[in-house]
Each structure stands twice: as structure tokens, then as C-alpha cells.
C-alpha positions as CSV (number, residue, x, y, z in Angstrom):
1,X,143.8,163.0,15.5
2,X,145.0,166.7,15.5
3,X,142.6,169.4,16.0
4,X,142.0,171.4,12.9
5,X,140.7,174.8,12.8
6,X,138.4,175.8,9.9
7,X,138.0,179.4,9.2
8,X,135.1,180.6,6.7
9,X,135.9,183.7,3.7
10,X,133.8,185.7,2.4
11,X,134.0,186.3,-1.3
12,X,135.9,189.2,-1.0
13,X,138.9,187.5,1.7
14,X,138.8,184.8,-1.1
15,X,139.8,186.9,-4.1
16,X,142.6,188.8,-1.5
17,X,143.8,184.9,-0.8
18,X,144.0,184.1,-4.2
19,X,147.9,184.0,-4.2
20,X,148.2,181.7,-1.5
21,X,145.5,180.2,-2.5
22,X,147.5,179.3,-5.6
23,X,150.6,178.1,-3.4
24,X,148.1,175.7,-1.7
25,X,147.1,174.6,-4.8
26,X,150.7,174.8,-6.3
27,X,152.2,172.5,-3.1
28,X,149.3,170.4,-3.2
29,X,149.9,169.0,-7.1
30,X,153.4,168.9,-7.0
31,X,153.3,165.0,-7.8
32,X,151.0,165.7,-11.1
33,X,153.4,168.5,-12.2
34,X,154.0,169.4,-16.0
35,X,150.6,168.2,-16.2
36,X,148.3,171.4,-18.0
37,X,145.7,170.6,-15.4
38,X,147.8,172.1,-12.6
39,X,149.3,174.8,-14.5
40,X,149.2,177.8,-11.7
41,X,148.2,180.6,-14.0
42,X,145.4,178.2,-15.1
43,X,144.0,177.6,-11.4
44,X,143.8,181.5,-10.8
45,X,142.1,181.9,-13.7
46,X,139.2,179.3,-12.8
47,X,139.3,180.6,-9.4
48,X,138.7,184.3,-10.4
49,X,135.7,182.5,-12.6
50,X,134.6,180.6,-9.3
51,X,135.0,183.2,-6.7
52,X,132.0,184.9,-8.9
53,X,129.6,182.1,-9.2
54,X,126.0,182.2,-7.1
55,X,126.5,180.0,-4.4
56,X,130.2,180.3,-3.6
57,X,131.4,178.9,-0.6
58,X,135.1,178.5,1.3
59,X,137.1,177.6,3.8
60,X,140.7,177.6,5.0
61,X,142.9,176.2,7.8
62,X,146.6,177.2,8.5
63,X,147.9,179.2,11.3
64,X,151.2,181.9,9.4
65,X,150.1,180.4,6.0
66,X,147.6,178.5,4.3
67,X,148.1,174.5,4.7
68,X,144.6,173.7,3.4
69,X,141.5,175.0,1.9
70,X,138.3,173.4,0.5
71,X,136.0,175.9,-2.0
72,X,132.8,175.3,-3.5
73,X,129.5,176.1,-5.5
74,X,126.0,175.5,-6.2
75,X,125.5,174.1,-9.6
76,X,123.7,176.1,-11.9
77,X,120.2,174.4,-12.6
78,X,120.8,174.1,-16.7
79,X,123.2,171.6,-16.0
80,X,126.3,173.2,-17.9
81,X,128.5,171.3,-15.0
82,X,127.3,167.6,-16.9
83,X,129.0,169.2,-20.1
84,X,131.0,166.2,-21.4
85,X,129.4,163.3,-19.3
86,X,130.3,160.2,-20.2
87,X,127.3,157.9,-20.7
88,X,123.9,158.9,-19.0
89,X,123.3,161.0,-16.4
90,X,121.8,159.7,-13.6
91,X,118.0,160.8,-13.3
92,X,118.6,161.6,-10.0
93,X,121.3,163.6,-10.5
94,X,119.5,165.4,-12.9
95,X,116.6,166.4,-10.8
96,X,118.5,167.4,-8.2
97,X,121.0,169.8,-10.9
98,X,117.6,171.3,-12.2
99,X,116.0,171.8,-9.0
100,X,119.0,174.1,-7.3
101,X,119.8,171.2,-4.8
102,X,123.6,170.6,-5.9
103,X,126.9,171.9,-5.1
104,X,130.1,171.2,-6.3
105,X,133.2,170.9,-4.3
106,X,135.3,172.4,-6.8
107,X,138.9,172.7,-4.6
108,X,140.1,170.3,-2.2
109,X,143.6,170.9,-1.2
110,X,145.8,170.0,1.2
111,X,149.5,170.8,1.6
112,X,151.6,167.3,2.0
113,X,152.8,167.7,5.5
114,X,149.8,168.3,6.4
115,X,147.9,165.0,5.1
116,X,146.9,162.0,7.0
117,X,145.8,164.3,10.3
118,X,141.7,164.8,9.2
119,X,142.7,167.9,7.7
120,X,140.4,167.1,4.6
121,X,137.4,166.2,6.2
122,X,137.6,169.0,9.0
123,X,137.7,170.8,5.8
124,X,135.0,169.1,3.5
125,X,132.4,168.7,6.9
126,X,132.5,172.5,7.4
127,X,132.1,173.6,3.9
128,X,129.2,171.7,3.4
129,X,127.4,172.1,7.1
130,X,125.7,175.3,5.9
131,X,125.2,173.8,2.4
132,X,121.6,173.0,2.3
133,X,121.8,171.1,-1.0
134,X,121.4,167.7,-1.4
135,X,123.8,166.6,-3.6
136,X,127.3,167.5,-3.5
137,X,130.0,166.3,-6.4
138,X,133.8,166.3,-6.8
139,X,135.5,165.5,-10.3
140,X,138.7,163.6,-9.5
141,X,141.7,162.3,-11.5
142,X,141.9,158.6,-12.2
143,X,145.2,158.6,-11.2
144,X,145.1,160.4,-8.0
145,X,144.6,157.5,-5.5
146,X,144.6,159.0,-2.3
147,X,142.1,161.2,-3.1
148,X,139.6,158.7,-4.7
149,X,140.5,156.4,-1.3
150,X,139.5,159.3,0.7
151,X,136.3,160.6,-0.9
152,X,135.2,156.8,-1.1
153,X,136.0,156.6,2.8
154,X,133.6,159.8,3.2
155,X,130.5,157.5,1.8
156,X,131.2,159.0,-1.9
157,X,129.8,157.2,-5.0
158,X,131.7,157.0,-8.5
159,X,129.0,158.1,-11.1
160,X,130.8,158.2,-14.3
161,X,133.7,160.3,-15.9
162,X,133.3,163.4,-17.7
163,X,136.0,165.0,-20.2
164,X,135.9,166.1,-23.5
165,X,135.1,163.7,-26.2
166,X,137.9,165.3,-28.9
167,X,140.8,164.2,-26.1
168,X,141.3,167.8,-25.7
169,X,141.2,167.9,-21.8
170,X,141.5,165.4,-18.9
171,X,138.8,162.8,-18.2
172,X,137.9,163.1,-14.7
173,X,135.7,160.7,-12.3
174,X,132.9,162.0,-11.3
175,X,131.9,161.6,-7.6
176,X,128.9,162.7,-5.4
177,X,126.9,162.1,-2.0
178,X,123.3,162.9,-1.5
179,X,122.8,164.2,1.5
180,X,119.9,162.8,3.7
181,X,120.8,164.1,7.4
């Protein structure tokens, strides 16, 4: 396996990323493009909105550009993040949301020619080694396989799906770890 060096931003270097950022992301989705999920302008948006949240976290890797990055944030205790769960939540999910312990990979991304060299779990061990939550959670696309194969290879859990109930936007899986180490 390749060695992968993981850099940490700060919330500022994050917001001066944000256009390559977007080319990760871009480069990344290319197999789910025309789909409104991946729309570019979209993903700056939401990043501009998660670059602000208490909590934020994020890292990179790539040498003359980005070829991966992995961002993050603690879930806010109300719970807004279980908006449009599917079912019931689990209770211990819910304890953990209200009492500050979870985080939320929001961003996994990883350009294709980099893939298949530990790249995403360099990235996902090093966000979350100064994380000192105990539940971390990912919302995934049902069709993206690889991604499901790796987060279940991590020790992930499916939990449900969350989407809105009108149709109006994707239904993603909902995935998450508590952490005991």
C-alpha cells in the first residue's frame, strides 16, 4: 500500500480551497453526473454552509493539486441532521445526537486514479483521530457500491435511509460507527 500524506486545514485554508475542493468533488462524481446531487454550484454552496458549522473539521492529500479530501462536523444536539429519517431512530443514536457526541463525515472524496491505494481511510482515520465523539455517520447513495463496500469494510453499520418523504430529493443510507477505543 502507498504512503498517503494527510494534511489538516483550518477553516480559513478550507474556504481558500473551496475551488479545488469543488474539482475533487467534480472528478470524484463524474460516474453519477447529470444527477442534481452532484451539481458543482450545489456542492459550493453546502460547503460555504459547512465550512461555518461548530465543529468543523478537514483534511486533504495531494502533492500539485488536490487528489483527495475528507471534511466533517459535529452534529448539532437538536437533531436537525435526522430530518427525514426513515423509520425510527435508533435510541442510541439519539442519545448520543442530543448529548454533543456525534459527527458527521459530510465529504469523502477521492479522485479516480487515486482509488484502491488506502487513500480513503488515510483520509477518514485522520479526520476522525482528534474527533472525540462517539458516533460518527456518513449518508451514502444506494447506488454507489464502492463506497458502501468500503465504509462496511471500515466496521460501518447501515441504520436506515433518510430523504424527503415528497420525492423531492435523493434517499440516502444512512451509515455510522460508534466509537469505543
Amino acid at each position: 500500500m502507498l504512503e498517503v500524506f494527510v494534511r489538516r486545514l483550518t477553516r480559513w485554508q478550507a474556504e481558500q480551497q473551496r475551488e479545488s475542493v469543488a474539482d475533487v468533488y467534480v472528478e470524484t462524481y463524474r460516474a453519477f453526473s447529470g444527477a442534481e446531487f452532484h451539481d458543482r454550484q450545489e456542492f459550493l454552496r453546502r460547503f460555504a454552509e459547512d465550512v461555518q458549522r461548530p465543529g468543523f473539521d478537514m483534511v486533504v492529500t495531494g502533492v500539485a493539486r488536490l487528489a483527495g479530501c475528507a471534511y466533517g462536523f459535529r452534529l448539532d444536539r437538536e437533531g436537525g441532521w435526522w430530518q427525514g429519517f426513515r423509520g425510527e431512530l435508533p435510541h442510541e443514536v439519539e442519545e448520543l445526537t442530543a448529548s454533543g457526541q456525534g459527527f458527521a463525515l459530510a465529504e469523502l472524496m477521492v479522485v479516480p486514479a487515486q482509488r484502491r491505494r488506502g487513500v480513503a481511510t488515510a483520509l477518514v482515520r485522520r479526520l476522525l483521530e482528534r474527533s472525540d465523539t462517539a458516533l460518527v455517520t456518513v449518508l451514502l447513495e444506494p447506488t454507489d457500491v464502492p463506497a458502501r463496500s468500503a465504509f462496511q469494510s471500515w466496521g460501518w453499520t447501515r441504520i436506515g435511509d433518510i430523504g424527503a418523504e415528497s420525492g423531492s430529493g435523493p434517499v440516502l443510507g444512512v451509515w455510522s460507527r460508534t466509537r469505543t477505543e
